[in-house]
C-alpha positions in Angstrom: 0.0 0.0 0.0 1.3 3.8 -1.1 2.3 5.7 1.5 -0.3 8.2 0.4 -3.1 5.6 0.8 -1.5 5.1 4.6 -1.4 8.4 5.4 -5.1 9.0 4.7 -6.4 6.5 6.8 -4.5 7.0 9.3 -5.8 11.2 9.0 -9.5 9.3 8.4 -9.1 7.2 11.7 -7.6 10.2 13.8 -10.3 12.8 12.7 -13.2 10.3 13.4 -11.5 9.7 16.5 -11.5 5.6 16.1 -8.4 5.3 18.3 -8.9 1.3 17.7 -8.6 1.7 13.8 -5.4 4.3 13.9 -3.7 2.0 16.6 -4.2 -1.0 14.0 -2.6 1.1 11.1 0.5 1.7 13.3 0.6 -1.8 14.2 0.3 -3.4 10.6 3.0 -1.2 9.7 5.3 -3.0 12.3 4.3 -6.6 11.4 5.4 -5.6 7.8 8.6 -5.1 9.0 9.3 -0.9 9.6 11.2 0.1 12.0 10.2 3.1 14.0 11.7 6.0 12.8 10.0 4.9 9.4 6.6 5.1 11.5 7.7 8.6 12.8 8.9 10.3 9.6 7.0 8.7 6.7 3.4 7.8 8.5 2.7 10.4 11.5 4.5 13.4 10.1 2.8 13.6 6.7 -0.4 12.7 8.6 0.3 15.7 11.1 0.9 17.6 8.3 -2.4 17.2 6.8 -3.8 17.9 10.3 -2.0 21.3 10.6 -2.7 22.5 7.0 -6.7 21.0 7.0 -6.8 22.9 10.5 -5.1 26.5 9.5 -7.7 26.5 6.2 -10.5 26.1 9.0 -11.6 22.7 7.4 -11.6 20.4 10.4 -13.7 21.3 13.6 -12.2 21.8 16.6 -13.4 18.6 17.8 -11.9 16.8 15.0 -8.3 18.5 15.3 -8.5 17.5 18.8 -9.4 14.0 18.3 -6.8 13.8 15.8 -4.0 15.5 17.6 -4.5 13.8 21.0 -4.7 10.9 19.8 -2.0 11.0 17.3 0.4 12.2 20.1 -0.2 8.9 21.8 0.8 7.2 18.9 4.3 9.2 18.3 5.0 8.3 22.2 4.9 4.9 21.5 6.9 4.9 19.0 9.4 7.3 20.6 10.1 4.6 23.1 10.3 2.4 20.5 12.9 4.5 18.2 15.1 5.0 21.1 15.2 1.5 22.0 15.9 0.2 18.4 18.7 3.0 17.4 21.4 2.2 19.9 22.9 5.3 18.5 26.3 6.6 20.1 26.2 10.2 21.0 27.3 12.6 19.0 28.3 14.9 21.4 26.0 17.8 20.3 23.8 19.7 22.9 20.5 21.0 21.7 17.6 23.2 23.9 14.5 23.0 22.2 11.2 24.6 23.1 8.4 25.7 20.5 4.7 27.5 20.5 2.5 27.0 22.6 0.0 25.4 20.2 -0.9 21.4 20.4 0.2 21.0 17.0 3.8 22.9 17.7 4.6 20.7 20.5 3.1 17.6 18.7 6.0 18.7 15.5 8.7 19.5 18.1 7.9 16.7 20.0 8.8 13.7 16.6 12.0 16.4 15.6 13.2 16.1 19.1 13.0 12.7 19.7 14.6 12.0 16.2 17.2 13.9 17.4 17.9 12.1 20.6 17.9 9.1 18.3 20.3 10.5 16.2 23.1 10.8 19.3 22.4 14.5 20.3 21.6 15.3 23.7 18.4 16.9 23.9 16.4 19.2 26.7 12.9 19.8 25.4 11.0 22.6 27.4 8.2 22.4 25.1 5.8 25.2 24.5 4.8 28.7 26.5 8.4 29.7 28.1 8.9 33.3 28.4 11.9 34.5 26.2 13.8 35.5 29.0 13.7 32.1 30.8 15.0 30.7 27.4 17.8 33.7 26.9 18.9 32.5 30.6 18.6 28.5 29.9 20.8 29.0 26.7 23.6 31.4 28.4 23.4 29.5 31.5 23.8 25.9 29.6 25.2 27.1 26.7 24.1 24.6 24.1 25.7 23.7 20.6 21.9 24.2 19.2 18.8 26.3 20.2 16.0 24.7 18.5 12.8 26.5 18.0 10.0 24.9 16.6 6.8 27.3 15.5 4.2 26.2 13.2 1.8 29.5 14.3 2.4 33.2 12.8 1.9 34.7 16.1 4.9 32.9 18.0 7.4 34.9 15.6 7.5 37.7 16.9 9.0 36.5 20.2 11.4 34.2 18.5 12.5 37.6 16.3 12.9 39.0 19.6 15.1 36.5 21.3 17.3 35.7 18.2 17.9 39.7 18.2 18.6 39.8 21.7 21.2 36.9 21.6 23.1 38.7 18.8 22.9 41.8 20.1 24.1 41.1 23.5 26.9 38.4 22.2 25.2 35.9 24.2 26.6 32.3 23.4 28.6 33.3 20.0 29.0 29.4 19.2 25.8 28.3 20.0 23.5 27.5 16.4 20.2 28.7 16.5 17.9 26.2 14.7 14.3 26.9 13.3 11.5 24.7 11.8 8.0 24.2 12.1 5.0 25.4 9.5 5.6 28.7 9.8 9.1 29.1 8.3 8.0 26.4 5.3 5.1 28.2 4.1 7.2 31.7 4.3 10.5 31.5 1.8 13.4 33.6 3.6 11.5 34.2 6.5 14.1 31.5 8.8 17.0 34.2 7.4 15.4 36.5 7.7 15.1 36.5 11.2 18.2 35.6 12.2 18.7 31.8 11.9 21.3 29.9 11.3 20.3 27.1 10.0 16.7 26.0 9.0 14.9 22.5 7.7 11.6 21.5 6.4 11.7 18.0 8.0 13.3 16.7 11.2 15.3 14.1 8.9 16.9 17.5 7.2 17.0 18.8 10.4 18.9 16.2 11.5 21.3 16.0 8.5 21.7 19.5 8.7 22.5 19.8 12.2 25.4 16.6 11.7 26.9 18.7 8.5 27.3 22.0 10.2 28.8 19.9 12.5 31.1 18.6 10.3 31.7 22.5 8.9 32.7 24.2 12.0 35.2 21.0 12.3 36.8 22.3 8.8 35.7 25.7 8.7 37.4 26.0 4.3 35.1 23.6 3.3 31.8 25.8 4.5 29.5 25.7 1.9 25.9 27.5 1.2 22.5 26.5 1.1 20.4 25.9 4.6 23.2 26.6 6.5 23.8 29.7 7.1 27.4 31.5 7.9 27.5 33.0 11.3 27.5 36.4 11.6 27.0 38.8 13.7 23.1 40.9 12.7 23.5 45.1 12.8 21.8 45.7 16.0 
């Protein structure tokens, strides 16, 4: 069966709120043999996906989106448990502080990019949605991670994340720390990730991942930086 076809049932199952038939989907999926990062990136990401755009064009109810999303956030914890268990990856030695909107469907994107990440080796704090900027400015100079993720699928969570992206530069808080952006928002908005300030930006948490692992490689042998999602840091004009 098409991946296509898979994701629609699964969106089908979760909208109608038939936890029974979206826990069967998952679970068919494993007895044909995918492991569960496949589960996470090519079954309940497209089918959040679908959630978040059906839900921004106002063409679910509220009751559906919260069936869906609840529902489907049961679904990517189990398989989180399962993805750490079956990666056995070693650690890459890369810090990352994550947080995101406060929306359901922010931390439900954070939440699979996050975990990904863990499996991928890098150590991962995830504070999740609704912390004051200043809380975060203090975490990061405080902790002083290798990444600051920020995950925002919602319009109004930019300006805060302009906000604390301008006050890091400004203030030369944590000059090797890489601040990291995904989520809706920046994909439906071409430039907008550079725009603000970021320094490095991906449409999925597999090219998140990648990306995060080459700049890592980049800053190791700074003459072979190259362009693209990546973006050289400099210091913004205040």
């Amino acid at each position: 069966m098409s991946a296509e076809i898979l994701t629609e049932r699964l969106f089908e199952a979760l909208i109608e709120g038939n936890r029974d038939q979206a826990r069967r989907i998952i679970d068919d999926q494993r007895k044909a043999g995918a492991d569960p990062q496949v589960v996470i990136t090519d079954l309940c990401w497209p089918t959040y996906e679908m959630i978040e755009t059906m839900h921004r064009q106002d063409r679910l109810t509220t009751l559906a989106y919260n069936l869906a999303t609840r529902m489907l956030r049961t679904i990517v914890d189990q398989a989180s448990r399962e993805l750490l268990a079956w990666s056995g990856s070693a650690r890459t030695g890369r810090t990352v502080f994550a947080c995101c909107g406060p929306s359901e469907g922010s931390e439900l994107g954070a939440q699979m990019a996050v975990d990904l990440l863990e499996a991928a080796g890098f150590r991962v704090r995830f504070a999740g949605g609704a912390i004051p900027t200043d809380e975060i400015q203090e975490a990061v100079q405080t902790t002083r991670p290798d990444v600051l993720l920020m995950f925002c699928s919602e319009p109004r969570d930019l300006p805060e994340i302009r906000h604390l992206i301008d006050t890091l530069h400004e203030v030369g808080a944590c000059p090797h720390t890489q601040i990291a952006v995904g989520g809706g928002v920046f994909n439906r908005a071409e430039g907008l990730a550079e725009e603000i300030g970021a320094d490095l930006w991906a449409s999925h948490p597999l090219e998140m991942i990648e990306s995060l692992i080459e700049d890592a490689e980049i800053r190791a042998t700074p003459e072979q930086r190259t362009v693209g999602q990546i973006r050289p840091r400099t210091r913004r004009a205040a």
